[in-house]
FIKOLZA-1660 file (N, C-alpha, C; in steps of 0.1 Angstrom, whole numbers, plus 5000, padded with zeros to 4 digits):
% residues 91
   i   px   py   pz ch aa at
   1 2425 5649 2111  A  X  N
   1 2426 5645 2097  A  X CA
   1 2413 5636 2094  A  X  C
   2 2411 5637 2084  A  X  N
   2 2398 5629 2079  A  X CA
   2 2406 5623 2066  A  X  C
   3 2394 5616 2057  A  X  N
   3 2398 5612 2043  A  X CA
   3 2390 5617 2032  A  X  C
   4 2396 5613 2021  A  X  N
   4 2386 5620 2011  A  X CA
   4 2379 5608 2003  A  X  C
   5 2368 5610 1996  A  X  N
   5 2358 5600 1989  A  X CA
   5 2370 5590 1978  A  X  C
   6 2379 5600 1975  A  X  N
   6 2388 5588 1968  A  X CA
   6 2401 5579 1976  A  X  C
   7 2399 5582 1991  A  X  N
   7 2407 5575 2001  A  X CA
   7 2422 5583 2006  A  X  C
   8 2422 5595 2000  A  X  N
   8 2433 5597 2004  A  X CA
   8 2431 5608 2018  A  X  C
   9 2443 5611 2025  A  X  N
   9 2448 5616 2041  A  X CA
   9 2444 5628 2037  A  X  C
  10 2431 5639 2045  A  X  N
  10 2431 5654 2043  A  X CA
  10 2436 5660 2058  A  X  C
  11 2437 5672 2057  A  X  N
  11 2441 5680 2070  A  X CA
  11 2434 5686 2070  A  X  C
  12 2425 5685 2085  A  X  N
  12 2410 5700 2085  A  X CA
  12 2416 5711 2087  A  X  C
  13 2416 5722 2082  A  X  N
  13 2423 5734 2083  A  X CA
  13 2406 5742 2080  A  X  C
  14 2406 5752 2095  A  X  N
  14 2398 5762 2095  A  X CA
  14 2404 5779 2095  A  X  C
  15 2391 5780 2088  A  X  N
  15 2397 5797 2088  A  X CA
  15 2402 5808 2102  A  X  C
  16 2392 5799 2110  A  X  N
  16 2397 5811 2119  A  X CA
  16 2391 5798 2133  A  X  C
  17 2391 5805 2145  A  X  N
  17 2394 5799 2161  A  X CA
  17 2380 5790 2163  A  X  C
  18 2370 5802 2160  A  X  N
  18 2358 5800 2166  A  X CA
  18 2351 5793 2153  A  X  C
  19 2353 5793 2140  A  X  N
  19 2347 5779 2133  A  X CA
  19 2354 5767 2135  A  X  C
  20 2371 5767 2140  A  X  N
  20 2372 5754 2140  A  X CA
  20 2365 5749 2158  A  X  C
  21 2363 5752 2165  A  X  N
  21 2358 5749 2181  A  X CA
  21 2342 5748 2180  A  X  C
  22 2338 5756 2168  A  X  N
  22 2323 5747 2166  A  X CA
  22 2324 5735 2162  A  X  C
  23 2337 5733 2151  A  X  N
  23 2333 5718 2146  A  X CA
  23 2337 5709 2155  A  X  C
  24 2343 5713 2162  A  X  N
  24 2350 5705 2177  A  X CA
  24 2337 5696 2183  A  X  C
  25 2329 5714 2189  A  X  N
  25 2316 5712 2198  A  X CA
  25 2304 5704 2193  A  X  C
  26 2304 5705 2182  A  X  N
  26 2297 5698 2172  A  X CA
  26 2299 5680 2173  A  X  C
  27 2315 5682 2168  A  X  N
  27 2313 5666 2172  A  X CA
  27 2310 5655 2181  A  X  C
  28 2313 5667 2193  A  X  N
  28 2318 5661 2205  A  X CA
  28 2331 5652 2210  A  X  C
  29 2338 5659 2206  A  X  N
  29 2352 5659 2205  A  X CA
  29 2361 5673 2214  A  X  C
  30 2357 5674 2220  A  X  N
  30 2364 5685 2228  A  X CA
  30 2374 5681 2242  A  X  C
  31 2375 5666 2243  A  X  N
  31 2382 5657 2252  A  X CA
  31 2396 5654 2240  A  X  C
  32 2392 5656 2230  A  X  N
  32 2401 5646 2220  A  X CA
  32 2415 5658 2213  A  X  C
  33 2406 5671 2209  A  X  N
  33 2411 5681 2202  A  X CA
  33 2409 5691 2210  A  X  C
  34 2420 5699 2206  A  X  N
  34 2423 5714 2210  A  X CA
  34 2424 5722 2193  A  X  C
  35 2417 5735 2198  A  X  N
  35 2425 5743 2186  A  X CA
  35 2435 5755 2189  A  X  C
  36 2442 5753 2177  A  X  N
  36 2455 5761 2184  A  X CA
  36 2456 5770 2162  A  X  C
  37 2459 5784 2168  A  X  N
  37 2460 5790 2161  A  X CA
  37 2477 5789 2153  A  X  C
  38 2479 5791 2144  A  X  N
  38 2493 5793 2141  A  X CA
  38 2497 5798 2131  A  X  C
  39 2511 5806 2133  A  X  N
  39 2519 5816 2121  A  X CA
  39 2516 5805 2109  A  X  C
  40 2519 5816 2099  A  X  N
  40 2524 5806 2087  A  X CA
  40 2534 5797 2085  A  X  C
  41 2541 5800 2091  A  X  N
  41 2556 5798 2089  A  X CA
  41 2550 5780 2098  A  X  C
  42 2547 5780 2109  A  X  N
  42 2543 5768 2120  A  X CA
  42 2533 5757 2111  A  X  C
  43 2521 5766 2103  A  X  N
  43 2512 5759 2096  A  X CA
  43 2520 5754 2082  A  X  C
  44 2529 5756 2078  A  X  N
  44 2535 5756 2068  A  X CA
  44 2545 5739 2074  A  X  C
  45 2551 5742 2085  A  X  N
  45 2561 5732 2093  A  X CA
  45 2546 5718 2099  A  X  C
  46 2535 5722 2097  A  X  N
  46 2527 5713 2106  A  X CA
  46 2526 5701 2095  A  X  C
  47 2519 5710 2082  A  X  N
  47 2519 5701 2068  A  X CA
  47 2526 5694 2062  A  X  C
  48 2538 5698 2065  A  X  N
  48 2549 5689 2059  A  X CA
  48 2552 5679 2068  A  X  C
  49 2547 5679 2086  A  X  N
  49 2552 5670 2090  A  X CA
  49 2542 5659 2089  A  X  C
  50 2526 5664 2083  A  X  N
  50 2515 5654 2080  A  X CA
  50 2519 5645 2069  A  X  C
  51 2524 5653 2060  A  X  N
  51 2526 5648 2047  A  X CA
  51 2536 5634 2052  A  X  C
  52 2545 5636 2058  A  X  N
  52 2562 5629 2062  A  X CA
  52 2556 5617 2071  A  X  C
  53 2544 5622 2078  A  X  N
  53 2548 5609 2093  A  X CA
  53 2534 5606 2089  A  X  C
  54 2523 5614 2082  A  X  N
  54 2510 5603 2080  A  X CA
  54 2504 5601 2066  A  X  C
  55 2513 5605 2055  A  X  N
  55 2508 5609 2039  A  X CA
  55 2494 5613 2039  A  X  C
  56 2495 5622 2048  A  X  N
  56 2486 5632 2039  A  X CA
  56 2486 5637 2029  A  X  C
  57 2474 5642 2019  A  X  N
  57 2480 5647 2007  A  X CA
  57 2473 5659 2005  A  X  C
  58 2462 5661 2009  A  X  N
  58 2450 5672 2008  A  X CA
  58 2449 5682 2020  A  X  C
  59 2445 5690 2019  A  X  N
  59 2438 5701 2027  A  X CA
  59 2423 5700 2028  A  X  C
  60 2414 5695 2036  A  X  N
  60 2397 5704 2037  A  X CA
  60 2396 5713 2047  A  X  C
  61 2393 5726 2037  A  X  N
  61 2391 5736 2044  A  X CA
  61 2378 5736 2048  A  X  C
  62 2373 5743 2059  A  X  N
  62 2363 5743 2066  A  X CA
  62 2352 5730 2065  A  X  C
  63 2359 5726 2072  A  X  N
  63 2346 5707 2072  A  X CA
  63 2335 5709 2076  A  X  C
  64 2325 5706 2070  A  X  N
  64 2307 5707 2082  A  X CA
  64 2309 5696 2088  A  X  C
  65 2306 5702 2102  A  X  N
  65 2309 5688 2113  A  X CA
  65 2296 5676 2111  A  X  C
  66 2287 5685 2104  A  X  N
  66 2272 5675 2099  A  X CA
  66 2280 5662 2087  A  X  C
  67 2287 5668 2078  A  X  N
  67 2291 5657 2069  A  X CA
  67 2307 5655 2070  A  X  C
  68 2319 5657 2076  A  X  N
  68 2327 5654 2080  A  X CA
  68 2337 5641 2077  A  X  C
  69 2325 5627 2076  A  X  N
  69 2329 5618 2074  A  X CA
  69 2329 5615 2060  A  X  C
  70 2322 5625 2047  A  X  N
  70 2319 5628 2034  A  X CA
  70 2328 5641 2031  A  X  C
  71 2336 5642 2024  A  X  N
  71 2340 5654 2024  A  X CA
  71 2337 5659 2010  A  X  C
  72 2327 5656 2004  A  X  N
  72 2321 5658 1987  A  X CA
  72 2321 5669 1988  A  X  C
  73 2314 5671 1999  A  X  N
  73 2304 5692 2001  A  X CA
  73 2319 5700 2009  A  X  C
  74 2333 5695 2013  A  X  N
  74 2341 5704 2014  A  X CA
  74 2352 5705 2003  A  X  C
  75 2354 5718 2009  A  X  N
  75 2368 5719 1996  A  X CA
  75 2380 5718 1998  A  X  C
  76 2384 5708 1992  A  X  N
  76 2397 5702 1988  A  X CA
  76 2405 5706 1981  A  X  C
  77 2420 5706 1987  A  X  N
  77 2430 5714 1977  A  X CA
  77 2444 5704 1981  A  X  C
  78 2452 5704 1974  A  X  N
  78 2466 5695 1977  A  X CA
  78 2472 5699 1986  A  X  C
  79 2477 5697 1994  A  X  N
  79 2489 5705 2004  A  X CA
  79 2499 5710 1993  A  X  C
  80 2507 5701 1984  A  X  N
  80 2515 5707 1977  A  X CA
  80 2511 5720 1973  A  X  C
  81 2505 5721 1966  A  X  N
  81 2500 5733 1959  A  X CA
  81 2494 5748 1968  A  X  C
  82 2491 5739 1979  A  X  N
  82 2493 5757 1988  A  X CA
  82 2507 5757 1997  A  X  C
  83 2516 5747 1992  A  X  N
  83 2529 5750 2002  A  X CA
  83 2541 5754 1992  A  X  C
  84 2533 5755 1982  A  X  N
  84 2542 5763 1968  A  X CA
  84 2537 5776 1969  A  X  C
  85 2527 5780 1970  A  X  N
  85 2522 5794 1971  A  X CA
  85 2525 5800 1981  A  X  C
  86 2521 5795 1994  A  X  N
  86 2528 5804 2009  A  X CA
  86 2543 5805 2005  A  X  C
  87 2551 5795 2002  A  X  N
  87 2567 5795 2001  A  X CA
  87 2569 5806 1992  A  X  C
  88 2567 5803 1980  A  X  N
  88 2564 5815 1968  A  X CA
  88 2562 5831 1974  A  X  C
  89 2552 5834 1981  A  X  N
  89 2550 5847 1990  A  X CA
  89 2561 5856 1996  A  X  C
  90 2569 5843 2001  A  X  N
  90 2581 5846 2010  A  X CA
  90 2593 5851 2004  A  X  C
  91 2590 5848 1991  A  X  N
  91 2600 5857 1983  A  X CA
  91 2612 5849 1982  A  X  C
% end
């Protein structure tokens, strides 16, 4: 988790295995973090438990491990708003 320039709780969410384990290798962080792939349904149960146990409020998708601690140059989305859409999906 990181934060955003207006202070609030984001969740790094990468697209796929091997960009999130560059940002890993990048940081130097590969003692600290693992990446672990997951269904929707598990990514969906992970968010809500961010939201519940650490107020999170955002998503940044794909973080540059160069700016990481800035997250101006990533993109930011609510969790609510993509946990209405996946939910939505499911019919």
């Amino acid at each position: 988790m990181s934060r955003t320039t207006e202070g609030k709780i984001a969740v790094m969410l990468f697209k796929s295995h091997d960009s999130a384990q560059r940002f890993i290798d990048a940081k130097g962080m590969t003692d600290e973090l693992v990446v672990a792939q997951k269904h929707q349904e598990e990514t969906i149960q992970l968010l809500r438990d961010c939201m519940t146990n650490y107020g999170a409020s955002e998503i940044a998708i794909e973080p540059d491990p160069e700016n990481s601690s800035d997250l101006d140059s990533t993109r930011v989305i609510p969790i609510v708003a993509l946990l209405i859409e996946w939910e939505g999906q499911k019919g």
